[in-house]
PyMOL commands that place a pseudoatom at each C-alpha (Angstrom):
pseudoatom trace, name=CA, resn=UNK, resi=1, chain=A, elem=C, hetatm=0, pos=[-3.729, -22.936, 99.137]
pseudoatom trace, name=CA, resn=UNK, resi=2, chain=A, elem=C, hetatm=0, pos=[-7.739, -22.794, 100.090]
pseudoatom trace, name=CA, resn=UNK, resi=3, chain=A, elem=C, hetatm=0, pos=[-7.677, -26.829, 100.349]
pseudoatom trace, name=CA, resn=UNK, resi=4, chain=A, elem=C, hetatm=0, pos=[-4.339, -26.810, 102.289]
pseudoatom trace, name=CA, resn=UNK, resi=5, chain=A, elem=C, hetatm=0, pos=[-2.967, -30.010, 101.223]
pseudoatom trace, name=CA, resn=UNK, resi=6, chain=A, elem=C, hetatm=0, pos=[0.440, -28.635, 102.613]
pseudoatom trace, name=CA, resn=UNK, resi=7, chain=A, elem=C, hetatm=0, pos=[2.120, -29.804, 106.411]
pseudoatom trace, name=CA, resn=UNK, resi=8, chain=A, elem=C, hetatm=0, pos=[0.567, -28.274, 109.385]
pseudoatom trace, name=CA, resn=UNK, resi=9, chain=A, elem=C, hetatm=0, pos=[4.129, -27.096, 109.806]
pseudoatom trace, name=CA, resn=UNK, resi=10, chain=A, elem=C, hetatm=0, pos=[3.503, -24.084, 107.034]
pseudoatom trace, name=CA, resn=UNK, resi=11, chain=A, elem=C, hetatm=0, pos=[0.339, -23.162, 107.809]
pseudoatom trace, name=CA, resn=UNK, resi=12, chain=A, elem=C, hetatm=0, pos=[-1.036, -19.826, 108.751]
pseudoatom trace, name=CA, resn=UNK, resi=13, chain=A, elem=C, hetatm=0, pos=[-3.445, -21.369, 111.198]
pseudoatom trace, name=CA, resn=UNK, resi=14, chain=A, elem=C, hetatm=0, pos=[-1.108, -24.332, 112.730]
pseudoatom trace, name=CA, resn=UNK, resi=15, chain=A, elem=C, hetatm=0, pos=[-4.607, -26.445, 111.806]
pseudoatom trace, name=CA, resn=UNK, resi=16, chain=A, elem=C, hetatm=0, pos=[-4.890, -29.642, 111.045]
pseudoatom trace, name=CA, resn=UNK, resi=17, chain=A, elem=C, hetatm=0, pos=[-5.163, -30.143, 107.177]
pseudoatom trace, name=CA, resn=UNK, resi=18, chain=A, elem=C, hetatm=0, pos=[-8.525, -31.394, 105.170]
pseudoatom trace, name=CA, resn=UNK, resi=19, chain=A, elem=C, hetatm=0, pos=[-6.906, -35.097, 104.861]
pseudoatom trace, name=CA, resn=UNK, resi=20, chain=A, elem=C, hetatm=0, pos=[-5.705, -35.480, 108.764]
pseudoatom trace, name=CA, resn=UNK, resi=21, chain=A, elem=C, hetatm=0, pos=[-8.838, -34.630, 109.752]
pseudoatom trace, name=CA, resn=UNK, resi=22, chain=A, elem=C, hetatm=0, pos=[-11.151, -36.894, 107.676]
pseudoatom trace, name=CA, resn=UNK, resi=23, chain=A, elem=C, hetatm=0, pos=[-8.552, -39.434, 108.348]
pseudoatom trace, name=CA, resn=UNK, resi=24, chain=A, elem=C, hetatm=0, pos=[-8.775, -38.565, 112.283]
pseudoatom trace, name=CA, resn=UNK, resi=25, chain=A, elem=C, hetatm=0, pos=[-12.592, -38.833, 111.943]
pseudoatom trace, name=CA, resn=UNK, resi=26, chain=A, elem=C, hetatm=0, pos=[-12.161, -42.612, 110.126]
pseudoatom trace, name=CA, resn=UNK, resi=27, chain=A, elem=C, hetatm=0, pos=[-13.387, -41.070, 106.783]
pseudoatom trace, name=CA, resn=UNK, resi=28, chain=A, elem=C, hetatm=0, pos=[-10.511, -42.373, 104.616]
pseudoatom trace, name=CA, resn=UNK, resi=29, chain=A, elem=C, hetatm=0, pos=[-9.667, -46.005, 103.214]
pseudoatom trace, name=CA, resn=UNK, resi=30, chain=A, elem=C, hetatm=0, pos=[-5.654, -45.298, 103.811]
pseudoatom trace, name=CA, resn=UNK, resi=31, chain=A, elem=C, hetatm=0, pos=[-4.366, -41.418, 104.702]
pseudoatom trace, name=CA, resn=UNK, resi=32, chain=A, elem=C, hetatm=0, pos=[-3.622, -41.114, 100.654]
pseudoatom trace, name=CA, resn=UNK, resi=33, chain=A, elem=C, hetatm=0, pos=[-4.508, -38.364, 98.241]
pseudoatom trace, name=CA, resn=UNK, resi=34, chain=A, elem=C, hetatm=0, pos=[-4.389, -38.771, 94.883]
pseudoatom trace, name=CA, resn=UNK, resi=35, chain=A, elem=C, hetatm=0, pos=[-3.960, -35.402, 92.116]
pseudoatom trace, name=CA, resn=UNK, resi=36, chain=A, elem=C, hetatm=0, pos=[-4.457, -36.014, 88.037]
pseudoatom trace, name=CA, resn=UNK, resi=37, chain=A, elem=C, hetatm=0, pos=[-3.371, -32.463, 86.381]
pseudoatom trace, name=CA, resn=UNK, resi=38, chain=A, elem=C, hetatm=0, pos=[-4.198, -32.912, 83.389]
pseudoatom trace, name=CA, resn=UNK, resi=39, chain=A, elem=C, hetatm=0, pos=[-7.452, -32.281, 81.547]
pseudoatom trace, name=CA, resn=UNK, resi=40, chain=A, elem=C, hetatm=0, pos=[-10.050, -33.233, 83.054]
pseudoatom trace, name=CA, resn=UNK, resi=41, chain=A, elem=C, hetatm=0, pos=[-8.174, -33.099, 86.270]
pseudoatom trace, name=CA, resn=UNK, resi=42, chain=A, elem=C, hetatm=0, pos=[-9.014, -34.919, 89.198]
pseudoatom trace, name=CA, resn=UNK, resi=43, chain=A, elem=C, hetatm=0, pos=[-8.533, -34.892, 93.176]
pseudoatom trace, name=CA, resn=UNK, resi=44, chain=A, elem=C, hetatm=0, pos=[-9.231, -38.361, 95.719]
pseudoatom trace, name=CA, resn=UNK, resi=45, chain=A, elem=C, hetatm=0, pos=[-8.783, -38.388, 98.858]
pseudoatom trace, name=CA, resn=UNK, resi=46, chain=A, elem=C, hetatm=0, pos=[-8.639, -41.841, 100.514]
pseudoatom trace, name=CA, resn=UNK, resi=47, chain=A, elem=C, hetatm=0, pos=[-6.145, -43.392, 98.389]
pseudoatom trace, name=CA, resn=UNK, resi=48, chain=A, elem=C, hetatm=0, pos=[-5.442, -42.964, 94.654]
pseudoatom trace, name=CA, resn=UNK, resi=49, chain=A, elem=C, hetatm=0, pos=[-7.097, -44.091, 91.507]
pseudoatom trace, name=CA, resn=UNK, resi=50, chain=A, elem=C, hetatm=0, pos=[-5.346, -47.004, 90.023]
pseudoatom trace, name=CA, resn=UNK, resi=51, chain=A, elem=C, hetatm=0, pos=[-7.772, -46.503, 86.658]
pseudoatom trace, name=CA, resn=UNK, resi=52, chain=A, elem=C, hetatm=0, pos=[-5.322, -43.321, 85.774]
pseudoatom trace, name=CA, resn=UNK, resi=53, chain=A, elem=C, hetatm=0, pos=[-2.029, -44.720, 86.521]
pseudoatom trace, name=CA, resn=UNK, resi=54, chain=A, elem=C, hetatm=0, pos=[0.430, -47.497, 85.426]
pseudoatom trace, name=CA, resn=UNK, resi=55, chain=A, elem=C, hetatm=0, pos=[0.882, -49.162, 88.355]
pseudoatom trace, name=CA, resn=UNK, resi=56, chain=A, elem=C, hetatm=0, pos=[3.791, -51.166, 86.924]
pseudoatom trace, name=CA, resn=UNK, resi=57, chain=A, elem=C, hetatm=0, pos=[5.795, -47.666, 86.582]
pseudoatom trace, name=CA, resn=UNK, resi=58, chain=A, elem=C, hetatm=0, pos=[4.337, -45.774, 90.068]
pseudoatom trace, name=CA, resn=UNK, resi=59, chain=A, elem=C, hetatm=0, pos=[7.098, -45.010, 92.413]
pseudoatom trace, name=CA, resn=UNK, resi=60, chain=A, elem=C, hetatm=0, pos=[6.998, -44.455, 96.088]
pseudoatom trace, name=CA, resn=UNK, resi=61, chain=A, elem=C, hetatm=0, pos=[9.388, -41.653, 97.401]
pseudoatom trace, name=CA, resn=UNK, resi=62, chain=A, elem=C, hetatm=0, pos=[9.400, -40.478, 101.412]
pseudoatom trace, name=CA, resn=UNK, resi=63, chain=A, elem=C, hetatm=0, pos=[9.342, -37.030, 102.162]
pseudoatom trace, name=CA, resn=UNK, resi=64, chain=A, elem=C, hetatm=0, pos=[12.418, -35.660, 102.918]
pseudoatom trace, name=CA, resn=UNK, resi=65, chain=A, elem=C, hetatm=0, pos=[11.206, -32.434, 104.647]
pseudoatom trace, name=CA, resn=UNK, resi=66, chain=A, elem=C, hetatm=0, pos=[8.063, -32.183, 105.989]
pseudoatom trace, name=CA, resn=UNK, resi=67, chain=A, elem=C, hetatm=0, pos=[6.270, -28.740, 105.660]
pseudoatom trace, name=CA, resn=UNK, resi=68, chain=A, elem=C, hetatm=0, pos=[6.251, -28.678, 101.986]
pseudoatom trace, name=CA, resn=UNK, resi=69, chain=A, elem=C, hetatm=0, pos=[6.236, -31.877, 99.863]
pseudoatom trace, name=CA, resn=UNK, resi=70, chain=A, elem=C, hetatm=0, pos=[9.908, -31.777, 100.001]
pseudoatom trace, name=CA, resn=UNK, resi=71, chain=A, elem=C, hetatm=0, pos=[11.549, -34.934, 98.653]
pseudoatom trace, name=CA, resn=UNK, resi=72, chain=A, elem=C, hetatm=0, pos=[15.441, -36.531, 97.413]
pseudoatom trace, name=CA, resn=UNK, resi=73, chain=A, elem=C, hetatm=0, pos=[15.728, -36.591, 93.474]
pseudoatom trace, name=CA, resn=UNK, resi=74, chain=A, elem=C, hetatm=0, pos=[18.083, -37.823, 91.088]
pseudoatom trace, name=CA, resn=UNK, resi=75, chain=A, elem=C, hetatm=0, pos=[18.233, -35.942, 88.286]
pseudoatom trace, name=CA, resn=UNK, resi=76, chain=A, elem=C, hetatm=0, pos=[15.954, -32.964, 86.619]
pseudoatom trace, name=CA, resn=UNK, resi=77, chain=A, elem=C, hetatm=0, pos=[16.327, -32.198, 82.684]
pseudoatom trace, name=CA, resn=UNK, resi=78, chain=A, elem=C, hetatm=0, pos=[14.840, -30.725, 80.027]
pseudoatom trace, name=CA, resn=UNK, resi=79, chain=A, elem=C, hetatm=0, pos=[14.881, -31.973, 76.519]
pseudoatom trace, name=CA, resn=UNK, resi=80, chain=A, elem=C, hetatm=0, pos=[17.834, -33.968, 78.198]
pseudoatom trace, name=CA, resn=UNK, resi=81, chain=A, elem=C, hetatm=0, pos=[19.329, -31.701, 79.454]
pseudoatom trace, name=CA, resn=UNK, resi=82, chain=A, elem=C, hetatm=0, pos=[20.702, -31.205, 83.271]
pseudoatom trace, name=CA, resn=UNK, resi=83, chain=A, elem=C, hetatm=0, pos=[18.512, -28.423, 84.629]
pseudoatom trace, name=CA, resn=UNK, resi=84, chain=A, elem=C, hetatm=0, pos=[20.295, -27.981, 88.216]
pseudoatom trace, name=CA, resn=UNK, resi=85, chain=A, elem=C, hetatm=0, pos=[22.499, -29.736, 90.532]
pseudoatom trace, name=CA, resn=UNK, resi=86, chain=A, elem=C, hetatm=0, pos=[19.993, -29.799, 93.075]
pseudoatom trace, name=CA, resn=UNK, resi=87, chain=A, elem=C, hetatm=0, pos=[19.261, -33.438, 94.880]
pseudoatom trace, name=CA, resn=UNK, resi=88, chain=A, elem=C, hetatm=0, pos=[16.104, -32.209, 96.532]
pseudoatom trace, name=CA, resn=UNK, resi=89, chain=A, elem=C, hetatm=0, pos=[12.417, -30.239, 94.783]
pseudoatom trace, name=CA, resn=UNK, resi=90, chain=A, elem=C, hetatm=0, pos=[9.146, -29.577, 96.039]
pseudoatom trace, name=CA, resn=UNK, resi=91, chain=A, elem=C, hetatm=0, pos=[6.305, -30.868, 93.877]
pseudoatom trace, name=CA, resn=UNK, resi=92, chain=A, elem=C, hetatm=0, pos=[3.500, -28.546, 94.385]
pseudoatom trace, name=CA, resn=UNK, resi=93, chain=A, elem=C, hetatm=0, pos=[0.373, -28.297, 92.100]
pseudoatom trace, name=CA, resn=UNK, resi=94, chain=A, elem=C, hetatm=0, pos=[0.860, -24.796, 91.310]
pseudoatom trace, name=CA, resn=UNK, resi=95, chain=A, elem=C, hetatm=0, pos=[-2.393, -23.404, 93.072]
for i in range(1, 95): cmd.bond("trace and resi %d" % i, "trace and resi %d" % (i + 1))
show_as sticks, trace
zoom trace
């Protein structure tokens, strides 16, 4: 994508991304970004805002492969429904 919040391991350039670098240069709180997709949507870098979220229900999950935002999952349905076997998916915002 133009911001490149991807690994360094997929990009074109083998650059650091945007958020290594400001956090390299001391410019972030905590190396943390933040994305709110909805309407009227929202990007911080720096950490994430706690105003948008239900902190009680937030969950932490490690990257399982880095390059993409590759990580272990449960379950995926739809409507309730199983929608694969798979035990891995990449959340990506779509850009």
């Amino acid at each position: 994508g133009i911001l490149g919040l991807a690994f360094p391991e997929i990009s074109v350039f083998k650059a650091p991304t945007l958020l290594e670098s400001l956090n390299a240069q001391k410019q972030l709180d905590v190396p943390q970004f933040g994305l709110k997709l909805a309407y009227p949507s929202e990007l911080s870098l720096g950490g994430i805002n706690f105003d948008l979220i239900d902190a009680d229900t937030l969950v932490w999950t490690p990257v399982t492969q880095k390059g993409f935002w590759q990580i272990g999952v449960e379950d995926i349905t739809v409507n309730g429904v199983p929608a694969t076997t798979a035990k891995s998916a990449i959340i990506d915002t779509g850009s």
